[in-house]
C-alpha positions in Angstrom: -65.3 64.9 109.3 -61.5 65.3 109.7 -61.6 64.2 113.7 -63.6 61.0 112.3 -60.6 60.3 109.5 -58.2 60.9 112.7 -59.8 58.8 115.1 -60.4 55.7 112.2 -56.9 56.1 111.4 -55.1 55.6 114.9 -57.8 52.3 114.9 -60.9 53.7 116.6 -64.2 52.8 116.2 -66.9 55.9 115.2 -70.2 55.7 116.3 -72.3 57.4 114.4 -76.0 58.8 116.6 -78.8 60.0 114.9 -81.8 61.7 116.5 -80.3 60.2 119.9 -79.9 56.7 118.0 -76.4 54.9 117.7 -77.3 53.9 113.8 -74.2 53.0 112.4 -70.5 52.9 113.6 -67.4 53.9 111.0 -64.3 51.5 111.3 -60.9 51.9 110.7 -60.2 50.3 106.8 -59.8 46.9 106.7 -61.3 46.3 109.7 -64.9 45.4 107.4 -62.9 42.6 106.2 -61.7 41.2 109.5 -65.0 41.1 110.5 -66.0 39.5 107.6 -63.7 37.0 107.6 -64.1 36.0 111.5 -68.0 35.4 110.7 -67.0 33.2 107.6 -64.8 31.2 109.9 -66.9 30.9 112.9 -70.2 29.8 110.3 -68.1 26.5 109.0 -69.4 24.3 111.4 -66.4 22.0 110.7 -63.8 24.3 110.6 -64.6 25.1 114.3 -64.5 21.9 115.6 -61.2 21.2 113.8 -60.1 24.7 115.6 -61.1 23.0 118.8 -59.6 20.0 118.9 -56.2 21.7 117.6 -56.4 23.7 120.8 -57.2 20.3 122.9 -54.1 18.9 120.8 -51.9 21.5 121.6 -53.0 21.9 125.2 -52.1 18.3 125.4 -48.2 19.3 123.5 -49.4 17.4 120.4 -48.1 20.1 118.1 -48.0 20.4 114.4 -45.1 22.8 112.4 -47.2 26.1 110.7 -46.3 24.8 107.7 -48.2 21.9 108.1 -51.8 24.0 109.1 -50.8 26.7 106.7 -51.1 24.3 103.5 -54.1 22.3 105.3 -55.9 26.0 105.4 -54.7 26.6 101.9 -56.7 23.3 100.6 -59.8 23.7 102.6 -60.0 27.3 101.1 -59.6 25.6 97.8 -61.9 23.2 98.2 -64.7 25.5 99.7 -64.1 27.9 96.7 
């Protein structure tokens, strides 16, 4: 178990085999709510498209200060909450 804590802690993913069967894999803390978080974003339909067209908008040099996106993030999290 003390390889396992080793490996998780220098960011390595576990996989755990049972019976010959990968069943489960053990991930470096805080790596759960990543995950989490990246599925939340990529199930708001909206959100994505927004994401999209800011990478068309900056691809074009339309950019907008990280202020600006991180109080428009702030209010959409708000208003989804």
């Amino acid at each position: 178990m003390a390889e396992v804590v080793r490996h998780t802690e220098q960011g390595d993913i576990v996989a755990v085999i049972a019976h010959g069967d990968h069943v489960a894999d053990i991930v470096p803390s805080g790596e759960l709510d990543r995950l989490r978080e990246m599925i939340e974003i990529l199930s708001d339909t909206e959100l994505v498209r927004d994401l999209i067209e800011g990478l068309a908008d900056a691809r074009a040099g339309h950019v907008f200060p990280a202020s600006d996106i991180a109080l428009d993030l702030a209010a959409r999290r708000a208003a989804s909450g």
